[in-house]
N, C-alpha and C positions, 0 to 999 in steps of 0.2 A: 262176136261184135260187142254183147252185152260187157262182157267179161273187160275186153280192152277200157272200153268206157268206164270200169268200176275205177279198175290200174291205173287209169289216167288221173283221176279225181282225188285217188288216195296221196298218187305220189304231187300234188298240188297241195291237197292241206297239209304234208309234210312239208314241202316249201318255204309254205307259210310261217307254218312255224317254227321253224328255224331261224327264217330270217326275221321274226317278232324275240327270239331270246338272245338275237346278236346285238338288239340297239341297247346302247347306253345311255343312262340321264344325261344332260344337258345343263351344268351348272350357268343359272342365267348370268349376264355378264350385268349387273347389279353398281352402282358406287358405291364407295363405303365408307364417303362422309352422311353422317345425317344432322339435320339438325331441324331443332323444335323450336319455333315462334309462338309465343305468345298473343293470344287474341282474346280482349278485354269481352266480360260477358254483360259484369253491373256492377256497381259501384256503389257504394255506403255510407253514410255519416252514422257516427255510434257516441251518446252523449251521454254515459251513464252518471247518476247522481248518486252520492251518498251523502249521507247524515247525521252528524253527531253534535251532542252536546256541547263542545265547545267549538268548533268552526262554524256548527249551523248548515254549511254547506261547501259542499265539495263536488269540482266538477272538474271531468278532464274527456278532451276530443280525441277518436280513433276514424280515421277515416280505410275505408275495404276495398280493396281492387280486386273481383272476381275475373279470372282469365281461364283455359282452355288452352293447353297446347294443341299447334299444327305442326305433325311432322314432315318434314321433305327430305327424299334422298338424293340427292345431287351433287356432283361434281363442282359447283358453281354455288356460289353464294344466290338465295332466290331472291327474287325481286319483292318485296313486302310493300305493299298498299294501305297507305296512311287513314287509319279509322279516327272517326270520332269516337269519344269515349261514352259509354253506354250511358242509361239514363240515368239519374241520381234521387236513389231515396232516401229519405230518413228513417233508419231504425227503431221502431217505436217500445224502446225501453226506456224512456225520459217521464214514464208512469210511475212513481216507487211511495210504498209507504213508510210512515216515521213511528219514530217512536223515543219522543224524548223528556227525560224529566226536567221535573220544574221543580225547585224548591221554595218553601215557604218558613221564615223563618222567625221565630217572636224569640228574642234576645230575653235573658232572666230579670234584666231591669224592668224594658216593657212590662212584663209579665208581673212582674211587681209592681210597677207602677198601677195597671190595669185592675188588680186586685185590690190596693188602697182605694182608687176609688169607687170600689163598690162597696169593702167591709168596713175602712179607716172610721174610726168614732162612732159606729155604731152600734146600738146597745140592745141586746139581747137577754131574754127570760126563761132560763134554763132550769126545769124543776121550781119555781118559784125562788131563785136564784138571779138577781143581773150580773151578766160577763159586758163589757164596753171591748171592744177589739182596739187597740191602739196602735197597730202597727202590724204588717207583712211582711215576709223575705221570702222571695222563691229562689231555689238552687238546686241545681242536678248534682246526684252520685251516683253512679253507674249507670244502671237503667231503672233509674226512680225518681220523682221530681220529691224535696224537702221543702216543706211548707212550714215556716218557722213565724208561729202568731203568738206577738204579748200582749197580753190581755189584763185587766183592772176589773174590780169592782169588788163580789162578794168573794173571788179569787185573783189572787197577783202572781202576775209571774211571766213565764214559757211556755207555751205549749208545741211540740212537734208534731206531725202530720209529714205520711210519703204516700206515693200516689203515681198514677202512671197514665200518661195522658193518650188522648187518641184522637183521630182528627174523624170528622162525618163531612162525607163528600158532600151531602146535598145543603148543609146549611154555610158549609166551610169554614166553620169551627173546630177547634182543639176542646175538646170537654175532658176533664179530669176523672177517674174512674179508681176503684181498691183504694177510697179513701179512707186512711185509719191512722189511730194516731200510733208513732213509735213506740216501740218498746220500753223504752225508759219512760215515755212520758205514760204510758199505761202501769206501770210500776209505778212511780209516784202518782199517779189519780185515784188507786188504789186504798190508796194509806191515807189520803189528804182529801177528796173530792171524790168517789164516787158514782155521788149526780150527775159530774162529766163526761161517764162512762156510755150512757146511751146515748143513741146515735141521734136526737133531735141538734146537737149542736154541730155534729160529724153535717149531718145533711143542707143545716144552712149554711154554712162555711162552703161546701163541697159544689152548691146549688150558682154562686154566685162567682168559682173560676172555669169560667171559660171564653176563650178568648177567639176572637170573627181574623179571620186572616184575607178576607174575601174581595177584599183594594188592592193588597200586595199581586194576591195570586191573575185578577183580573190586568190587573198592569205587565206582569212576567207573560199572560195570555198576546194581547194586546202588541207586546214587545216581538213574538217568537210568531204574530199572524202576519206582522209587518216583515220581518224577514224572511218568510215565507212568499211574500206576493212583490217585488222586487223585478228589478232589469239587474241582470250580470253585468253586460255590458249592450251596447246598441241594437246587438242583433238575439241574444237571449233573453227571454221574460219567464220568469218562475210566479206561477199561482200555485197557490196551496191552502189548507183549510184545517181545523183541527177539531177530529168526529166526534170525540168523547176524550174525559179526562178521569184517569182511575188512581187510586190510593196505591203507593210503595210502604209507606210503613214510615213511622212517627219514633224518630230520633232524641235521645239525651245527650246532647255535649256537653263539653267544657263549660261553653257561653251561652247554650241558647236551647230552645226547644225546635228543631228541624223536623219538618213534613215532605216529603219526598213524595210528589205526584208524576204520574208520568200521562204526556200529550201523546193523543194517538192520532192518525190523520194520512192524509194523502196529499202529494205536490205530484206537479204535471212541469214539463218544460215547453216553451214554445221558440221555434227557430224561425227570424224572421229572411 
């Protein structure tokens, strides 16, 4: 009896599995349109600022539609439930710093003018000597300023001077510096004058060009704060401020002597 019982059991889990290795997958019966709607997440205003030199300011708008597809696989176009559009922020890149130069410029007339009226008719005692200065010319060649002084008294004549100017942030002054006389006019002092050679005349001439540039450059300040702190238009307002102003380096042109500073600072945007 045991025995039938075993025989009964085996030929059962053979059955079984048999009839587990006859079924076949099931490909499900699937549509095989799909399609993907879009659904809005958040949305963005993007105001990025730039800034240069000659526009001052530049602005242009991007606005962002973050979405999320939904897929559905359907036979049927689905049915799509009308959303409001997510909440809306301002992208907070309307923070930027600048960095723009300012120039400062004293023309060679100025400069000359400036200079007559500190030396012009002035008499001076050089070695027990008087020189009277009677006249200036300042003029750039290359990268050197010419200082062309005639002078009267115990000597007549010409004298040249070149010299190379620099500007000091904190008085805002151009001071003159390597002041010495030319080549030739060292050559002829030599043979003629001497006494002219040390440097007490070099140093009172030297002492008395320098020239304040510190109206122009507060006025170009003034100019470039106000464009700065502005409305674009009704719903834009630009504030800005300028944190420090550093030295570029002190130019010789054609016409003039150029100081090149540059404004450093921060502008914010506000959207109303």
């Amino acid at each position: 009896m045991k025995k039938i019982f075993i025989y009964v059991f085996i030929l059962f889990v053979l059955i079984i599995l048999y009839s587990c290795a006859s079924i076949k997958p099931v490909k499900p019966n699937l549509p095989t349109t799909r399609m993907a709607i879009p659904e809005p997440e958040k949305s963005r205003l993007n105001i990025p600022i730039s800034i240069n030199i000659n526009t001052l300011i530049n602005k242009s708008v991007s606005i962002t539609l973050s979405c999320y597809p939904k897929v559905y696989y359907t036979e049927n176009k689905p049915l799509v439930k009308k959303m409001p559009l997510p909440g809306f922020s301002l992208k907070n890149d309307s923070m930027a710093s600048f960095h723009i130069s300012l120039e400062g410029e004293l023309s060679y007339n100025e400069a000359t003018k400036l200079a007559n009226d500190q030396l012009k008719d002035k008499d001076f005692t050089i070695s027990n000597h008087h020189i009277i200065i009677k006249d200036i010319q300042i003029n750039g060649l290359g990268d050197k300023l010419i200082i062309q002084i005639k002078i009267s008294g115990t000597l007549n004549g010409v004298v040249y001077f070149v010299a190379v100017p620099y500007y000091d942030t904190e008085n805002q002054t151009i001071y003159i510096r390597y002041f010495d006389y030319s080549i030739e006019t060292k050559n002829a002092l030599i043979k003629m004058a001497n006494w002219m050679m040390h440097d007490e005349f070099k140093n009172l001439v030297s002492s008395k060009l320098k020239f304040n540039i510190s109206n122009q450059l507060k006025k170009d300040s003034e100019d470039l704060t106000q464009a700065l702190n502005r409305k674009i238009d009704p719903y834009i307002q630009l504030s800005g401020s300028i944190s420090s102003i550093s030295t570029s380096g002190v130019f010789i042109t054609d016409n003039s002597i150029k100081t090149v500073l540059v404004a450093n600072g921060s502008i914010n945007i506000r959207v109303k």
